[in-house]
KOLGUKOL-335182 format. One record per residue (C-alpha): chain; x, y, z. Coordinates in nm, 2 decimals, m for minus. Layout:
BEGIN
REC;A;X;Y;Z
...
END
This chain:
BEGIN
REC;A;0.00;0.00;0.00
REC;A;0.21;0.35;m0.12
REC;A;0.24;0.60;0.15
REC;A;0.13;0.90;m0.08
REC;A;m0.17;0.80;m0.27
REC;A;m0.19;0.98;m0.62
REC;A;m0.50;0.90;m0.77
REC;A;m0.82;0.97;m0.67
REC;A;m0.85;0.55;m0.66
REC;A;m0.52;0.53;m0.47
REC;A;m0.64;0.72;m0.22
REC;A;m0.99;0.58;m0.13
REC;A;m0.78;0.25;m0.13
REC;A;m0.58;0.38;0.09
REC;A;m0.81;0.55;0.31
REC;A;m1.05;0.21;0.39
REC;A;m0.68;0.04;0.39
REC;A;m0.63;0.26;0.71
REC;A;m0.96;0.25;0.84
REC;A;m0.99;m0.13;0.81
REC;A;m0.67;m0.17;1.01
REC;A;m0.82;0.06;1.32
REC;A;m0.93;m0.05;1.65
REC;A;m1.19;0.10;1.87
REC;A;m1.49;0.26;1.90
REC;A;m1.64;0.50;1.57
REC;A;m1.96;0.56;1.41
REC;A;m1.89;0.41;1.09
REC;A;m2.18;0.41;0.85
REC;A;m2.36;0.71;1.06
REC;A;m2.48;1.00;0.98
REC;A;m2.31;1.35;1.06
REC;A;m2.32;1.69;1.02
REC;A;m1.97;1.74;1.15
REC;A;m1.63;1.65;1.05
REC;A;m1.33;1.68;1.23
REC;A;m1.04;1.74;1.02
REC;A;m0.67;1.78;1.06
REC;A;m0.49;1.94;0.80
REC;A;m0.20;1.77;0.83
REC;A;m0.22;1.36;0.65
REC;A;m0.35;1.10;0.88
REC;A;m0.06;0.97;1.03
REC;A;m0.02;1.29;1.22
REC;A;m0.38;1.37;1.31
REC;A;m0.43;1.03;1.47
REC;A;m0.11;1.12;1.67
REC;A;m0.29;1.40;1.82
REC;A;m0.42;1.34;2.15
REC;A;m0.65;1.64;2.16
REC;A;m0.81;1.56;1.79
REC;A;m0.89;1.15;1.90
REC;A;m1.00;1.33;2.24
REC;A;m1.30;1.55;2.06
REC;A;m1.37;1.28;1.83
REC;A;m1.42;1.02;2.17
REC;A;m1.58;1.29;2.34
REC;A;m1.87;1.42;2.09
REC;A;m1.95;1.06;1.98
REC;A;m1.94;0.86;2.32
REC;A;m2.05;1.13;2.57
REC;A;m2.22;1.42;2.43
REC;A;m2.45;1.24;2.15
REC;A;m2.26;1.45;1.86
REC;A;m2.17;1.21;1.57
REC;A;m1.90;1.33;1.42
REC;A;m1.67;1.22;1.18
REC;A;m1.32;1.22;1.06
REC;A;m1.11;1.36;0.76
REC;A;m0.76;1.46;0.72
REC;A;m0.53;1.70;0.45
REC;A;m0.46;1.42;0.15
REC;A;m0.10;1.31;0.19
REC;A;m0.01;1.45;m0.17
REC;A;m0.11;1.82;m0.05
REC;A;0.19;1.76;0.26
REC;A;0.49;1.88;0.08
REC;A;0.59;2.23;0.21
REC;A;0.70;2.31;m0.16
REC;A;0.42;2.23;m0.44
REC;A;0.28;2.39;m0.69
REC;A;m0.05;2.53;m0.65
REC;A;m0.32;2.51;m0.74
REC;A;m0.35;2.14;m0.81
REC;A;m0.66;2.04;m0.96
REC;A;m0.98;2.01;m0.71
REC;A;m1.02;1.67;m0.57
REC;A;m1.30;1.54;m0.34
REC;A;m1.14;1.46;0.06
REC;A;m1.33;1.20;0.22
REC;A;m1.43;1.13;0.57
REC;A;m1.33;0.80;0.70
REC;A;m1.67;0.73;0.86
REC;A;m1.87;0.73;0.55
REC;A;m1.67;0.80;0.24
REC;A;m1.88;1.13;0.24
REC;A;m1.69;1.45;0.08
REC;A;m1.57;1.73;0.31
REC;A;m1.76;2.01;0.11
REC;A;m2.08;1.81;0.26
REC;A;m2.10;1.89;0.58
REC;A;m2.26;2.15;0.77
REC;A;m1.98;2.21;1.01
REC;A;m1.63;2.14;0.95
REC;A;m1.45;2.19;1.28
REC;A;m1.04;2.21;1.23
REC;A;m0.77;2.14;1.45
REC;A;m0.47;2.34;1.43
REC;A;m0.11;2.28;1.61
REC;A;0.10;2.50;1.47
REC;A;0.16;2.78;1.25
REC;A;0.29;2.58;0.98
REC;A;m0.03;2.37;0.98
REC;A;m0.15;2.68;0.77
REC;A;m0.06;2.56;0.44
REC;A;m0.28;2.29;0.48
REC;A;m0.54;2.46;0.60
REC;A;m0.52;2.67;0.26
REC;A;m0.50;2.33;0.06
REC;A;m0.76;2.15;0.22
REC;A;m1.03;2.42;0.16
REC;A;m0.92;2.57;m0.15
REC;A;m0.83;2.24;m0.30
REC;A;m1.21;2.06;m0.22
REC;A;m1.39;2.40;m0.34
REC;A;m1.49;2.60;m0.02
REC;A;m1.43;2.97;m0.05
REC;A;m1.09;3.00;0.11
REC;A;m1.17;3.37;0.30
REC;A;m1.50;3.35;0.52
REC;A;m1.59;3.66;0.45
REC;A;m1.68;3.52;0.02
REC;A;m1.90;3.23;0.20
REC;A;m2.26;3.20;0.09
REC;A;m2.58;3.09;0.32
REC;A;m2.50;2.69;0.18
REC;A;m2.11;2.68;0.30
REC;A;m1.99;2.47;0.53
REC;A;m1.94;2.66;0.83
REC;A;m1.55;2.65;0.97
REC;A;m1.48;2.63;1.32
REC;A;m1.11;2.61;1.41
REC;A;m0.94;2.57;1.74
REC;A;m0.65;2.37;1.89
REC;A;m0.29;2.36;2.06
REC;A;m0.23;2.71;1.81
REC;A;m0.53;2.88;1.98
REC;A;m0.27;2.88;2.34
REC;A;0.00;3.13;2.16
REC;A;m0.13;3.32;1.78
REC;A;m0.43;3.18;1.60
REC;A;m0.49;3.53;1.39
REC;A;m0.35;3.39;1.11
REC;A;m0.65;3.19;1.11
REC;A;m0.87;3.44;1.11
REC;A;m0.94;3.51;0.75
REC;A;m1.05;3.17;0.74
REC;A;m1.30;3.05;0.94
REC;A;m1.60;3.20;1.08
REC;A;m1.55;3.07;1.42
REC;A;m1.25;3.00;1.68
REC;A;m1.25;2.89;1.99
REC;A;m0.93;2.93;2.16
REC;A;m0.76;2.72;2.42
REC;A;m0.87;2.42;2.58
REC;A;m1.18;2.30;2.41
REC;A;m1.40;2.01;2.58
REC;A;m1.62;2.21;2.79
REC;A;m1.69;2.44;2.48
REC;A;m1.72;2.21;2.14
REC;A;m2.02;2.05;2.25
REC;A;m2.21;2.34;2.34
REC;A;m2.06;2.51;2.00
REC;A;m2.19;2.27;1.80
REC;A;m2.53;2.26;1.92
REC;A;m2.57;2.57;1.89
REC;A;m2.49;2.55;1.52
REC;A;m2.67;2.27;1.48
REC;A;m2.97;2.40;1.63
REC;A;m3.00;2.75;1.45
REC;A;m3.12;2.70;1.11
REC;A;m2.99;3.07;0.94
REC;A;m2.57;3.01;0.89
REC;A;m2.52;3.40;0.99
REC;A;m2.72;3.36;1.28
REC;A;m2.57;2.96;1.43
REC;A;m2.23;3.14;1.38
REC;A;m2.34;3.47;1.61
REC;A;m2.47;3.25;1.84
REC;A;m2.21;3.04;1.92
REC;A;m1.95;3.32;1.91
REC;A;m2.16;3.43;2.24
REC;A;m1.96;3.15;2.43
REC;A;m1.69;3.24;2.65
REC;A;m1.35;3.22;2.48
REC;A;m1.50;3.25;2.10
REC;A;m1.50;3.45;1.86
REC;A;m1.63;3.51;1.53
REC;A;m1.34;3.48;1.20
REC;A;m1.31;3.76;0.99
REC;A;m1.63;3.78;0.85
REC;A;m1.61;4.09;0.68
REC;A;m1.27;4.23;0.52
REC;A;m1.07;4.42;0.76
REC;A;m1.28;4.33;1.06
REC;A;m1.22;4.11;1.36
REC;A;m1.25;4.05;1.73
REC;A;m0.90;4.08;1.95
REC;A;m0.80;3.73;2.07
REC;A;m0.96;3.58;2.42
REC;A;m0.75;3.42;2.67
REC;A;m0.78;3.06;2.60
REC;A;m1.00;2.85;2.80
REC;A;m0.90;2.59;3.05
REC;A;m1.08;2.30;3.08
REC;A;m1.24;2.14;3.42
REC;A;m1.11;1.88;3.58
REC;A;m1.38;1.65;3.55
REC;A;m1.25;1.66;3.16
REC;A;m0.97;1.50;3.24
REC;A;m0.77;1.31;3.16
REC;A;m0.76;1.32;2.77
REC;A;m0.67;0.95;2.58
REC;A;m0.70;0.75;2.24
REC;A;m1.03;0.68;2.08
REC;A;m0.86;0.45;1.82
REC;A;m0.57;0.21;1.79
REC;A;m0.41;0.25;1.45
REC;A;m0.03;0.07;1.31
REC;A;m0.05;0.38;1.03
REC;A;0.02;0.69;1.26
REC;A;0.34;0.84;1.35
REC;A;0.34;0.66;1.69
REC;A;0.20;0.35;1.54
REC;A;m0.07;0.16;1.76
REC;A;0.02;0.35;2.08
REC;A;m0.25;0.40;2.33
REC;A;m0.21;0.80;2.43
REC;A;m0.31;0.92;2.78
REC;A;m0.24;1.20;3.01
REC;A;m0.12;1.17;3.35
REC;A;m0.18;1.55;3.40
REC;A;m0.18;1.85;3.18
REC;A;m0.07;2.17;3.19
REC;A;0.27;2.30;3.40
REC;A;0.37;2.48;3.70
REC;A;0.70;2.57;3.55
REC;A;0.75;2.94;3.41
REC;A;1.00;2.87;3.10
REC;A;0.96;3.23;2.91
REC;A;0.95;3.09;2.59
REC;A;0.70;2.83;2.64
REC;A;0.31;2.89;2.60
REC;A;0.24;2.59;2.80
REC;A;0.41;2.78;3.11
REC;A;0.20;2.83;3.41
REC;A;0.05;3.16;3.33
REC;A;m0.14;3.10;2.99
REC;A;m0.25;2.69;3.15
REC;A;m0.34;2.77;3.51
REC;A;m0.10;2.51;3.65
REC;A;m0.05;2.21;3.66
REC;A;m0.37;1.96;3.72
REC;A;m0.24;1.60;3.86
REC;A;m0.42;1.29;3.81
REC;A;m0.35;1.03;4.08
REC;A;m0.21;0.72;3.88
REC;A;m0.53;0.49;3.89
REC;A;m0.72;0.69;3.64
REC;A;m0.51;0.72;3.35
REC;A;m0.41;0.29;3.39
REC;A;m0.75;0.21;3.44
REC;A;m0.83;0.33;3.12
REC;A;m0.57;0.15;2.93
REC;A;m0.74;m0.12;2.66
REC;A;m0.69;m0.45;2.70
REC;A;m0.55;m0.46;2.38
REC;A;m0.30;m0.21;2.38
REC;A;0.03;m0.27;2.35
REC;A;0.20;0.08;2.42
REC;A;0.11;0.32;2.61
REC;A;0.28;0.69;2.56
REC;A;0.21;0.88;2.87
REC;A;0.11;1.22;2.72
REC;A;0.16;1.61;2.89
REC;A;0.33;1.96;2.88
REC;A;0.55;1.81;3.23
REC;A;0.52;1.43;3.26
REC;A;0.83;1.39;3.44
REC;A;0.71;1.63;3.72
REC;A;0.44;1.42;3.82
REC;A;0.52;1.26;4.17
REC;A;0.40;0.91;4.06
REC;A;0.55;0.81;3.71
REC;A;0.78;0.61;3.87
REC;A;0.54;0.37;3.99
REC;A;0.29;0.40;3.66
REC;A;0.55;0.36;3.44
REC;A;0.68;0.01;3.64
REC;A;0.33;m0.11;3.64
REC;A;0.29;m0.07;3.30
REC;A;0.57;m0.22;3.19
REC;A;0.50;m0.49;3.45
REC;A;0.20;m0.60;3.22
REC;A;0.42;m0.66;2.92
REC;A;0.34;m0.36;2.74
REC;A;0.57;m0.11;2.56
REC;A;0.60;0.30;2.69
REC;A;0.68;0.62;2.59
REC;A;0.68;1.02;2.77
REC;A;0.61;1.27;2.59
REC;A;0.88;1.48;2.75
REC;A;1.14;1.42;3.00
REC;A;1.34;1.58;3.17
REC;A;1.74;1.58;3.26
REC;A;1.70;1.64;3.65
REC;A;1.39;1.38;3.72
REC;A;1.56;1.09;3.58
REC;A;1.64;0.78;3.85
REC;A;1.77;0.49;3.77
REC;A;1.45;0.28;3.82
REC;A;1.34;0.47;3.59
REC;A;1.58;0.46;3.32
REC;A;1.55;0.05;3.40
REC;A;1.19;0.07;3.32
REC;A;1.20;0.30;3.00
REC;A;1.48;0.04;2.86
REC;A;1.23;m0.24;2.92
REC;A;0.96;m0.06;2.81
REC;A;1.10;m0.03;2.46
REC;A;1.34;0.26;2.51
REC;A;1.64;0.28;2.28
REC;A;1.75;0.65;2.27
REC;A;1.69;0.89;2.58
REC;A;1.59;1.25;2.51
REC;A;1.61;1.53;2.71
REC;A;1.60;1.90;2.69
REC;A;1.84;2.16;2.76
REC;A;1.69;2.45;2.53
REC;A;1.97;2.71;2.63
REC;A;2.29;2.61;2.45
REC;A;2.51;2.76;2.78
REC;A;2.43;2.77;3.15
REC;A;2.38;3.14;3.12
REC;A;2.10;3.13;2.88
REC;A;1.92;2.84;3.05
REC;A;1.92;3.13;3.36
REC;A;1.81;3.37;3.07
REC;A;1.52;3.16;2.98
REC;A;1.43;3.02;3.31
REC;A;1.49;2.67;3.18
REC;A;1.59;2.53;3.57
REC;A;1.85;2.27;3.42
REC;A;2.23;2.30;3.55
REC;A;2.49;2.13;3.39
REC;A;2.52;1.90;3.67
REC;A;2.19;1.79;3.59
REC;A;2.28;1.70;3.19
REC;A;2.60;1.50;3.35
REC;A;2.45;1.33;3.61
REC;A;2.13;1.21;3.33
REC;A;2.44;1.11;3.08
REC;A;2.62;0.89;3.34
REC;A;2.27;0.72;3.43
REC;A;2.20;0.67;3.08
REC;A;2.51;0.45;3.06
REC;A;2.43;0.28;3.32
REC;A;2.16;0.15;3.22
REC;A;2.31;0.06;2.86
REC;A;2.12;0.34;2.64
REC;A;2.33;0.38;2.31
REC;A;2.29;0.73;2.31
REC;A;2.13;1.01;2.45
REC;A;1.95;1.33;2.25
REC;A;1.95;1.68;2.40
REC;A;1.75;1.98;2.25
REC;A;1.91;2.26;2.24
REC;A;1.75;2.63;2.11
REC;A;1.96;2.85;1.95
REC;A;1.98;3.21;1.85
REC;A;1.74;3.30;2.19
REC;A;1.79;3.67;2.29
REC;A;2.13;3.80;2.42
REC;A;2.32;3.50;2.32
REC;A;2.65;3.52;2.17
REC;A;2.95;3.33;2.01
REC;A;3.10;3.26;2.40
REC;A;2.79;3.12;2.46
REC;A;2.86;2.90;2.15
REC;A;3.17;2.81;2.30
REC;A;3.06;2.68;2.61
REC;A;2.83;2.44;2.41
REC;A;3.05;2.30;2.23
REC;A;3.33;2.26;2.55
REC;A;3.00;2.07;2.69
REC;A;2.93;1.88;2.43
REC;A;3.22;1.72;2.38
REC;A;3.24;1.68;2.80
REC;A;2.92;1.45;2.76
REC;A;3.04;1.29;2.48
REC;A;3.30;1.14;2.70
REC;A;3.04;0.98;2.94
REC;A;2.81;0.89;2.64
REC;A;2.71;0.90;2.27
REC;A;2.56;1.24;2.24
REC;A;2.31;1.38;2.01
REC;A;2.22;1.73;1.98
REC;A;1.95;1.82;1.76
REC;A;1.86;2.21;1.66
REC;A;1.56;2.46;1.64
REC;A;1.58;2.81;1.59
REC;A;1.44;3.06;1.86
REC;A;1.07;3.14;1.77
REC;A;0.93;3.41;2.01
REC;A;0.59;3.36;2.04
REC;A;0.30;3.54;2.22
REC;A;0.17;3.49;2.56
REC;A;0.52;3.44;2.67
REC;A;0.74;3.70;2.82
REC;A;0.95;3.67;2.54
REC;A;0.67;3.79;2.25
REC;A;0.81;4.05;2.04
REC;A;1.15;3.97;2.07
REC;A;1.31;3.97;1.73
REC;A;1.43;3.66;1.51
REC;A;1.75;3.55;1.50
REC;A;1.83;3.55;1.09
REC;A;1.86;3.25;0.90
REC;A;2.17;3.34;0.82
REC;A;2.32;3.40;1.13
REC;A;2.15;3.04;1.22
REC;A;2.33;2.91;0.95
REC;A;2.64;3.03;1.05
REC;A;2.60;2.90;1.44
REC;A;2.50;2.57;1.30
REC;A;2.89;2.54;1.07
REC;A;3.06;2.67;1.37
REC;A;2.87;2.42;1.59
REC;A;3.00;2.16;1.36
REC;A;3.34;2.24;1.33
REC;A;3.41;2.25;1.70
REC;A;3.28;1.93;1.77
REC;A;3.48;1.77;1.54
REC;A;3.29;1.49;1.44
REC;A;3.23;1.34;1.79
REC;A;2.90;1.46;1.85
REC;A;2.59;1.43;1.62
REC;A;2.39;1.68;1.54
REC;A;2.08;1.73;1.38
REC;A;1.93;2.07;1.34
REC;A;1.58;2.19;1.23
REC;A;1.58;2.42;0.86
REC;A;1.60;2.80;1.00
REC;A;1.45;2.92;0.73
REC;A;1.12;2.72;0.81
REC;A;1.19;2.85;1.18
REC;A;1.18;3.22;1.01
REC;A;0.83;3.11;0.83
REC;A;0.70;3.00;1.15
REC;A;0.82;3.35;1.30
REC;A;0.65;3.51;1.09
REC;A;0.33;3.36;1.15
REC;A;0.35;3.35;1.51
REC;A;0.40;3.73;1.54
REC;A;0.18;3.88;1.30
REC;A;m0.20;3.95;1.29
REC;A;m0.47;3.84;1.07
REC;A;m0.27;3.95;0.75
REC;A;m0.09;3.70;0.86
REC;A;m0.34;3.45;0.70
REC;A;m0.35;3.74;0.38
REC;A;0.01;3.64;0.31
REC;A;0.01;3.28;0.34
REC;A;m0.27;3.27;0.05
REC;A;0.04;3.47;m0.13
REC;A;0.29;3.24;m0.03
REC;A;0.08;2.90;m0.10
REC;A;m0.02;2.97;m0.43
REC;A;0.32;3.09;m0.52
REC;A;0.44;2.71;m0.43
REC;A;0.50;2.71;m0.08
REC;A;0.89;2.79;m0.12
REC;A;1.06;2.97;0.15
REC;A;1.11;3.25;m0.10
REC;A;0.76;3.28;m0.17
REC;A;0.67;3.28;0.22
REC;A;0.92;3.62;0.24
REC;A;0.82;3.77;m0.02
REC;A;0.45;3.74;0.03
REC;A;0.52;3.89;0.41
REC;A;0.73;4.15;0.26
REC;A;0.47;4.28;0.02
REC;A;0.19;4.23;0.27
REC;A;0.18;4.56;0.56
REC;A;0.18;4.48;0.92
REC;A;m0.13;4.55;1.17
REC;A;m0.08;4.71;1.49
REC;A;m0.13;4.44;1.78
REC;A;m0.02;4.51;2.14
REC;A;0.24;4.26;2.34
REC;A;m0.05;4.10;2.54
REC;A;0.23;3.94;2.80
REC;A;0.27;4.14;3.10
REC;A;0.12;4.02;3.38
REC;A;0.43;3.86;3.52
REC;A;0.62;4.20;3.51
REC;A;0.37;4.34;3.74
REC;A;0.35;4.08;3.93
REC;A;0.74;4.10;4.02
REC;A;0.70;4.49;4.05
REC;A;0.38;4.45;4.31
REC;A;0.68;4.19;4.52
REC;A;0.93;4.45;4.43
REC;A;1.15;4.22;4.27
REC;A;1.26;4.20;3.87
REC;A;1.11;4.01;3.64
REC;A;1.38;3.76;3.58
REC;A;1.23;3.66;3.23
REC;A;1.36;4.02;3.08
REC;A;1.72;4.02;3.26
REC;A;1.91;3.98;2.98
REC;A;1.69;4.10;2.75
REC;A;1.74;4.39;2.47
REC;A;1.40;4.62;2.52
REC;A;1.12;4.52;2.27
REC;A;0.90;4.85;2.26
REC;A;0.52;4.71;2.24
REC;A;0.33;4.86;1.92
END
């Protein structure tokens, strides 16, 4: 069965190849006026925790069939030439097109997601800009993990976004589109939720962005509707120990500011929801490692044969009983942030790792007979510089001598709702330049593996923009989706005034009478 279908044929084989190999739970063969849809292919949409969440939710507990559909795997490429001809995207409950449904309800992870978003609807015949659609349109609803930093580029798009954490709000959404027969007047009256707004509707006009909603505990926790061998984590069961995070990183949007904390499960709930038939479990959240009982849930789930995986660990909560449990748990390669690439800029960005921490997780991981372990590491954050650099690569090649290192490479994106919004982007050039001298110092004895900068530039862009935003990736798209064509389509397109919304934090530390240790470093970022 090919990967990339490229036929209309190929692809309806391949989409009841991939629905005939899922387990669990779905309406097929009902009826629905709602589709969920990813626009990313299916292998990453059914790795979303939040989309198989809502999809669970609506059709198990709140009596809303819904169905599935996902960006066609030929529209993925970043580069392609558009516009390709129209095609019909199916759901995988009923082989129904997209264009079909009364509601199509998106879920959007990052800025990049964009493109697709622009595919999917322009390439199945929807009017791309809400503001052209017609009383018999489809009404878009977007929301998802985007909605937590920037959605504005969205905004041109759909006619309705609910931002943040969406379980206690979908449901009642959706009746309430459902319910009211005129499209203007189910979109208004679902926009009179908390934490929702109406898209841009009419050129040049929109609402400023909510705070994003948080959901209630009873919610919790969030886990797999489906088992499926064709996703990127391939048959895992997903669950979440807790969600959210008490730490204040200021680069994060996940910090405890913008989630409300962190909300623990205690460890009987997320194992008792486990399928029998699940082999893996990946134990799913913004700060896994923080949660006072992983030890003991991941032993026992390993203890009943099955495979695990974390979402995120980190460098100073690893033990050796847990190391011994990850390696039998299916573990082959350890991974751990650092983020700042020197111990001054892990101060900078409030990361709370020390270099003891990365040596002490480096001589447990040999202990326990990992073959290698993988650091992230940020580059180009504000105030760094080439000593900074320097001590990196002196680290580097310290841990290299306890164990085979692998460093992999993103690009600084400030993004907003962070204490860091507004600061400026690093240059892809400069990046590119790091990333050589990176290289040559370490001489060949450390891995590394970094992310494109220019892509990290695209995704600036998008993250610290307003709805024009959305304007320019139209531009960029049906240029071909080439870096060049991103820039240039930003270039040509003017920026809107937005103010930096982060600032709570600041006056928080002024009312203690103590600095705001997120900006001590920082160059001054005037807010516009």
């Amino acid at each position: 069965m090919p990967r990339h279908a490229t036929t209309r044929g190929d692809e309806l084989e391949l989409l009841r190849h991939r629905r005939s190999r899922e387990r669990g739970p779905s309406p097929l063969g009902r009826p629905a006026d709602v589709v969920l849809t990813y626009p990313s292919p299916y292998r990453a949409g059914m790795s979303s925790l939040g989309f198989q969440t809502l999809y669970r939710q609506l059709n198990e507990d709140e009596g809303i069939t819904a169905h599935r559909a996902f960006l066609p795997d030929a529209w993925e490429p970043t580069s392609l030439q558009w516009p390709q001809p129209r095609r019909r995207v199916l759901s995988y409950e009923t082989e129904r097109p997209l264009s079909d449904y009364r509601v199509i309800a998106l879920s959007v992870a990052y800025e990049l997601e964009l493109a697709g978003v622009i595919r999917l609807l322009d390439g199945v015949g929807i009017p791309l800009l809400a503001a052209d659609r017609g009383p018999r349109d489809p009404i878009i609803l977007a929301g998802g993990p985007l909605t937590f930093s920037n959605p504005s580029a969205l905004l041109p798009f759909v006619d309705l976004l609910i931002c943040g954490e969406a379980e206690d709000l979908l449901p009642e959404a959706l009746r309430r589109l459902l319910d009211t027969r005129r499209r203007e007047d189910a979109i208004l009256s679902a926009a009179e939720l908390p934490h929702t707004i109406t898209g841009e509707l009419a050129p040049g006009h929109w609402s400023p962005l909510p705070r994003p909603a948080v959901a209630s505990k009873q919610r919790l926790p969030a886990y797999s509707a489906l088992l499926s061998p064709d996703t990127e984590l391939s048959d895992m069961f997903l669950v979440e120990p807790e969600r959210g995070c008490s730490r204040r990183c200021s680069f994060c949007v996940m910090r405890r500011d913008v989630v409300g904390g962190m909300r623990l499960l205690k460890r009987e709930r997320p194992l008792s929801l486990i399928p029998e038939e699940a082999r893996r479990v990946g134990l799913v959240g913004a700060a896994v490692t923080d949660h006072p009982e992983l030890e003991p849930m991941v032993a026992e789930i390993v203890n009943s044969g099955r495979g695990v995986g974390i979402s995120s660990l980190r460098a100073d909560r690893l033990t050796p009983r847990l190391l011994q449990d990850l390696r039998r748990g299916g573990y082959r390669t350890i991974t751990v942030a650092s983020d700042g690439i020197s111990q001054r800029m892990r101060d900078v960005l409030d990361r709370g790792i020390k270099e003891e921490d990365l040596l002490t997780a480096a001589r447990l991981i040999r202990a326990q007979k990992f073959p290698r372990m993988k650091i992230y590491e940020m580059m180009g954050a504000p105030s760094e510089t080439d000593e900074d650099v320097d001590e990196l690569i002196r680290f580097a090649l310290e841990l290299a001598k306890i164990q085979r290192i692998v460093l992999t490479f993103s690009t600084f994106v400030a993004k907003r709702n962070t204490p860091l919004d507004g600061q400026p982007f690093f240059g892809v050039k400069q990046a590119e330049r790091r990333l050589k001298k990176i290289r040559a110092g370490l001489k060949g004895q450390v891995e590394i593996r970094p992310q494109s900068p220019r892509w990290a530039h695209v995704e600036y862009l998008l993250a610290q923009r307003g709805p024009e935003a959305g304007h320019a990736a139209i531009k960029a798209v049906r240029a071909g989706g080439r870096y060049a064509d991103w820039v240039r389509a930003f270039a040509e397109t003017p920026a809107t005034d937005r103010p930096l919304r982060f600032g709570d934090e600041e006056a928080r530390a002024r009312r203690k009478g103590k600095a705001a240790r997120a900006r001590r470093w920082l160059p001054v970022v005037p807010s516009s």
